[in-house]
ZAMARGU-4260 file (C-alpha; in steps of 0.2 Angstrom, whole numbers, plus 5000, padded with zeros to 4 digits):
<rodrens>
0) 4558/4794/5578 | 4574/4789/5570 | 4588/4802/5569 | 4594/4811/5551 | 4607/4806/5546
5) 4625/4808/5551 | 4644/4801/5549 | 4649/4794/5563 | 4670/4796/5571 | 4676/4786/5584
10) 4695/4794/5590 | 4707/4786/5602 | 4715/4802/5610 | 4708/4818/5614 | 4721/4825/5601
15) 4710/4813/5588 | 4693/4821/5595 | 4698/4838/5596 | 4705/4836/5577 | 4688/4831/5572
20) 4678/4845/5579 | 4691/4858/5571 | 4689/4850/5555 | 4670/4847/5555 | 4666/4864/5565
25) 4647/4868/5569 | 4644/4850/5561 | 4651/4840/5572 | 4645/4837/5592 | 4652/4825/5605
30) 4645/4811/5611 | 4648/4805/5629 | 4636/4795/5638 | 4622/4800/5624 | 4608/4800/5636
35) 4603/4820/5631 | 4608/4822/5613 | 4601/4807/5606 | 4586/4808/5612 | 4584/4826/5606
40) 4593/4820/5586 | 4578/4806/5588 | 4565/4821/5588 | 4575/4832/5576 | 4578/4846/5591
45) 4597/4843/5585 | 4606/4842/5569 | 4622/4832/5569 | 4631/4829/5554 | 4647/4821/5561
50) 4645/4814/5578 | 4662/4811/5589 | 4662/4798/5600 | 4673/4798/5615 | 4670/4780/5622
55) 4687/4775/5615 | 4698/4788/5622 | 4705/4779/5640 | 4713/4795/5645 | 4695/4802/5650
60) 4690/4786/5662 | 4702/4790/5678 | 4698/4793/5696 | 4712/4800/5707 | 4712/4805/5725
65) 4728/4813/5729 | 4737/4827/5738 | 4720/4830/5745 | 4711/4832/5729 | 4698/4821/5718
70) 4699/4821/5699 | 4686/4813/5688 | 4691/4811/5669 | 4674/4815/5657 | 4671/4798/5654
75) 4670/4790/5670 | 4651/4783/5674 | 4638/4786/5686 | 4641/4768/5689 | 4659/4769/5692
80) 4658/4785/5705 | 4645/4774/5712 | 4659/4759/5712 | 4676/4768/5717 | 4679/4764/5735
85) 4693/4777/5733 | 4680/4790/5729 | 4667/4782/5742 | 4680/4788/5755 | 4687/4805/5749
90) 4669/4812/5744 | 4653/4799/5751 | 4641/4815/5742 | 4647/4810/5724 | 4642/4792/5726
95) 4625/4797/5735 | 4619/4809/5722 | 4626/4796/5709 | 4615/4783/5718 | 4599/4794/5715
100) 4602/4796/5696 | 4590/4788/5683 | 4590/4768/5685 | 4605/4757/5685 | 4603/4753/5665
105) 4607/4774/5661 | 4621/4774/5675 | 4632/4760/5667 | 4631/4772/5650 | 4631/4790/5659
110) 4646/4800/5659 | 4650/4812/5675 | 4657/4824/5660 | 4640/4821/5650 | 4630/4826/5665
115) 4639/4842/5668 | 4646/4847/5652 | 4629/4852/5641 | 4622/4863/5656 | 4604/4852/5655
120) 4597/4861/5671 | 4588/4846/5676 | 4604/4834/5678 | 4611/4832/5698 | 4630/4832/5694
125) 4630/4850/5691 | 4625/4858/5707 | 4633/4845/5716 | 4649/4851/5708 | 4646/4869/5714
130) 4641/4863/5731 | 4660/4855/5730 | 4668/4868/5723 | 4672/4862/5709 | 4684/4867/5692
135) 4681/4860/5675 | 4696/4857/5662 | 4691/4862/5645 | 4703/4860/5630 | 4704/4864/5613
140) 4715/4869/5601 | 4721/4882/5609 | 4726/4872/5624 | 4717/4869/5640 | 4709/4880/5654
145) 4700/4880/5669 | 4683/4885/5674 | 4675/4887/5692 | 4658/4876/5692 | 4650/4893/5699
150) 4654/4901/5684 | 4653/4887/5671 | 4632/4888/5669 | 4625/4904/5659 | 4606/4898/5656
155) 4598/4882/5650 | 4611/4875/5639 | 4620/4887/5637 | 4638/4887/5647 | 4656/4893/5644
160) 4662/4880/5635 | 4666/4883/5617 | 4660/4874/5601 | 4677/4869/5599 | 4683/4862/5616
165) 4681/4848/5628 | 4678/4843/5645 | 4692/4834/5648 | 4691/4832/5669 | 4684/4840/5685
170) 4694/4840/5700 | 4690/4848/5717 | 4696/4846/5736 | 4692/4833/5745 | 4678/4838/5756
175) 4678/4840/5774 | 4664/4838/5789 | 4645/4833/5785 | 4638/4830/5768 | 4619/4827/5760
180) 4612/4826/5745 | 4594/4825/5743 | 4582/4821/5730 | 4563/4824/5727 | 4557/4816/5712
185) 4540/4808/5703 | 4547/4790/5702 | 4562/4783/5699 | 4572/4787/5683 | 4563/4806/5684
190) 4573/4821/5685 | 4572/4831/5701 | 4556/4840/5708 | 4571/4849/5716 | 4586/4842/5723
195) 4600/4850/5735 | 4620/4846/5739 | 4624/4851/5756 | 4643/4850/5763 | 4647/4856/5781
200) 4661/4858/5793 | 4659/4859/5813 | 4669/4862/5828 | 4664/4860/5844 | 4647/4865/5843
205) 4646/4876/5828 | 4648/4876/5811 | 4662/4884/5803 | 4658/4883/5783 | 4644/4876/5774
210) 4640/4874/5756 | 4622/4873/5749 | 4617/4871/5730 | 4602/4864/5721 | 4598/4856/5707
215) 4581/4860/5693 | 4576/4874/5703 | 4583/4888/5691 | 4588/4886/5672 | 4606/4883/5680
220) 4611/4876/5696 | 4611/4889/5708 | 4626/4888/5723 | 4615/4901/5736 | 4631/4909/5746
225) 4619/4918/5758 | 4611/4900/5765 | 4629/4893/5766 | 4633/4911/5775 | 4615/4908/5788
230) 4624/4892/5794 | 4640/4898/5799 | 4643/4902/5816 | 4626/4893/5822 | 4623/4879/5831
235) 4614/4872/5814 | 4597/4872/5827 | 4581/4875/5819 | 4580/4894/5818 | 4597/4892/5809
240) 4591/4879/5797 | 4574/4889/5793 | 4584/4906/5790 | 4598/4897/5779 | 4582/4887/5768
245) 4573/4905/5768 | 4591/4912/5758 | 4593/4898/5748 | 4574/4898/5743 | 4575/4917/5739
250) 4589/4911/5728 | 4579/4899/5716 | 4568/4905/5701 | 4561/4888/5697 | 4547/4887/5682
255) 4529/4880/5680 | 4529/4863/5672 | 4523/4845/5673 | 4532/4841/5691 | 4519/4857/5696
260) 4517/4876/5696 | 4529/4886/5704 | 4523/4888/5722 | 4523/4867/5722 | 4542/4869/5719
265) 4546/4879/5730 | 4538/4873/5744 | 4545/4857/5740 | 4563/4864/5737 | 4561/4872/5755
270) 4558/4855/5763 | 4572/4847/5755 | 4584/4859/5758 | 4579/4856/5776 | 4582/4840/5777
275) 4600/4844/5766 | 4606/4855/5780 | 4600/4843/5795 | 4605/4827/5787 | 4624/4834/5785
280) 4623/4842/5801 | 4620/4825/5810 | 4638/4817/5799 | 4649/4833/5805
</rodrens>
């Protein structure tokens, strides 16, 4: 189908963008990457009157790494997380879940802020975030703020950014230890069956913090403290692998749908968290 029709702003600055959406109000909706709203203006499930695209504000496309922190402007692509040596050093689980997004053509055009911002709960970036601890910078016309990724996602499309505001960067620490991130998926391109962000820290023998968070398995990403909590202190064997994956799996609330019925998913989420946890383990 062929979207209703809508005028079409192009800004230069965040100040030029933020302008437009104060002046336009419920009528206007940013475009990053576009891979979610147009697709949903072409079957009429949204109405845009005034459309704001942000591919011409530069201050949106950085990657930093310092003072032992990583911050990702809005606009960076999928591409370029997968391109940054920079990052690939400071944080290898951006680029390996980046890797497992959609098909090379969508990654060159796909934002890291698009993936997170619109709270889709099937896109990978957003419970990769919370499995890093993330913050988001909104800012509006009131100035900016931060938000932790764990508390960012309230349901399926629905987060705490305001109509008004926009996700500007996301910035976290630079993580330390054994990192995963695993995917199960019907082919390539599809969103994930269920997916799961694994990020540990050993010494000695045991491990002294772990982070566990998955991806379509809920109608928001779901960060499972008591799995991360399981790890700690063990030895990351098998016993403590199967008691973290039973946590975390107690955790999701994934629905019925055309990757399979319930049961189907969480079996399947249970086998990939698995191999989340042992796959960092053995990079600690």
């Amino acid at each position: 189908m062929i979207p209703a029709a809508f005028e079409y702003h192009r800004p230069s600055d965040v100040a030029g963008a933020l302008s437009l959406l104060s002046t336009h109000g419920d009528d206007a909706r940013v475009l990053a990457g576009g891979h979610s709203l147009i697709p949903m203006m072409k079957l009429r499930m949204a109405s845009v009157e005034h459309l704001v695209d942000l591919q011409d504000v530069a201050e949106l496309k950085g990657i930093s790494v310092a003072d032992g922190h990583v911050t990702l402007g809005a606009m960076v692509t999928q591409h370029s997380l997968i391109e940054s040596a920079e990052l690939a050093e400071a944080a290898p689980i951006v680029r390996e879940a980046a890797l497992q997004i959609a098909d090379p053509q969508v990654r060159y055009m796909g934002t890291v802020g698009g993936n997170v911002a619109n709270g889709d709960p099937g896109n990978d970036m957003p419970g990769l975030m919370q499995c890093l601890d993330a913050r988001f910078t909104l800012q509006g016309p009131n100035g900016s703020r931060e938000v932790a990724a764990r508390a960012y996602y309230e349901a399926a499309y629905f987060t705490a950014r305001a109509d008004d505001e926009i996700l500007t960067q996301i910035s976290f620490a630079v993580p330390v230890g054994g990192y995963a991130y695993e995917k199960q998926k019907r082919k390539v391109g599809d969103y994930a069956t269920a997916a799961c962000g694994v990020v540990l820290a050993k010494e000695g023998a045991l491990c002294t913090s772990a982070s566990v968070a998955m991806t379509n398995l809920a109608d928001v990403p779901v960060w499972s403290e008591a799995a991360g909590a399981a790890l700690v202190g063990t030895d990351c064997g098998p016993e403590a692998v199967k008691t973290a994956v039973a946590a975390a799996v107690a955790d999701i609330d994934p629905a019925e749908d055309n990757r399979g019925p319930v049961a189907f998913k969480r079996h399947v989420a249970g086998i990939i968290i698995g191999r989340a946890i042992s796959r960092a383990w053995s990079r600690a």
